[in-house]
C-alpha positions as CSV (number, residue, x, y, z in Angstrom):
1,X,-0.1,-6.1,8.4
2,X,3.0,-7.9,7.9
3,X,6.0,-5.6,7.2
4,X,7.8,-8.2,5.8
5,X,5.3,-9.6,3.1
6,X,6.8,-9.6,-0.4
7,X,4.6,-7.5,-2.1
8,X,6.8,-7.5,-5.7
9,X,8.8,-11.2,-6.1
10,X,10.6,-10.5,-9.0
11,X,12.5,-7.9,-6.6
12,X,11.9,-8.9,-3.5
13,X,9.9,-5.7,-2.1
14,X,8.3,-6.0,0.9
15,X,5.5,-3.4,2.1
16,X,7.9,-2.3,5.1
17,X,10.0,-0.8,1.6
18,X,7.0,0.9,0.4
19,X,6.1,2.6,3.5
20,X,9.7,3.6,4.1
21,X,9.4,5.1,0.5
22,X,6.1,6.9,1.2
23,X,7.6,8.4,4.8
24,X,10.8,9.8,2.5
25,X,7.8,11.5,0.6
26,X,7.4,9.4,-2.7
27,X,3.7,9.3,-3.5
28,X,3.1,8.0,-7.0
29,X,4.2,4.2,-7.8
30,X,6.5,6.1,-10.4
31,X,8.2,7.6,-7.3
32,X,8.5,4.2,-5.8
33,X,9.6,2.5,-8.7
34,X,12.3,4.8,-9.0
35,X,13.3,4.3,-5.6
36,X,12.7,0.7,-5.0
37,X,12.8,-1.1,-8.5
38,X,9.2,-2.6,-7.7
39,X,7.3,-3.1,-11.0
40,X,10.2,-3.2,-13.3
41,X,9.8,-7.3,-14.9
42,X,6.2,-8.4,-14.7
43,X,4.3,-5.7,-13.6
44,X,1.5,-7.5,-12.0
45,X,2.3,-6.2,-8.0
46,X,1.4,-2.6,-9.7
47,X,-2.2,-2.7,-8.5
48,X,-1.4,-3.7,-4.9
49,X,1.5,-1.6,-4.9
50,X,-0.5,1.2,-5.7
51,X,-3.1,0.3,-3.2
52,X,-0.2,-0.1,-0.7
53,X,1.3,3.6,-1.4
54,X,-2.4,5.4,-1.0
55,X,-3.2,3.5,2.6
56,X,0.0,4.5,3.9
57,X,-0.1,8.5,2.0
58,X,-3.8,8.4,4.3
59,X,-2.2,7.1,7.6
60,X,0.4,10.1,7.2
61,X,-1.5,12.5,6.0
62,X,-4.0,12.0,9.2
């Protein structure tokens, strides 16, 4: 997995940013959003956002 990926281009979010988010305990993408402004434009990274924020709420809760 590449930490740097941009997962949301209208803001530049990479996945490192969303699992950084989930460690400091957001686990909703309205959590993230808040945090990191992902979804805010076009709304299409949403679904792999939320994909994103469920592997990496697993990997921490193992």
């Amino acid at each position: 997995m590449n930490k740097e990926e941009i997962i949301c281009s209208c803001n530049g979010v990479t996945v490192g940013q969303i699992e950084k988010a989930v460690r400091l305990g957001d686990c909703t993408f309205e959590d993230v959003k808040e945090r990191l402004k992902v979804g805010r434009q076009c709304t299409k990274c949403k679904d792999l956002v939320s994909l994103y924020i469920e592997n990496f709420r697993e990997r921490i809760e193992k």
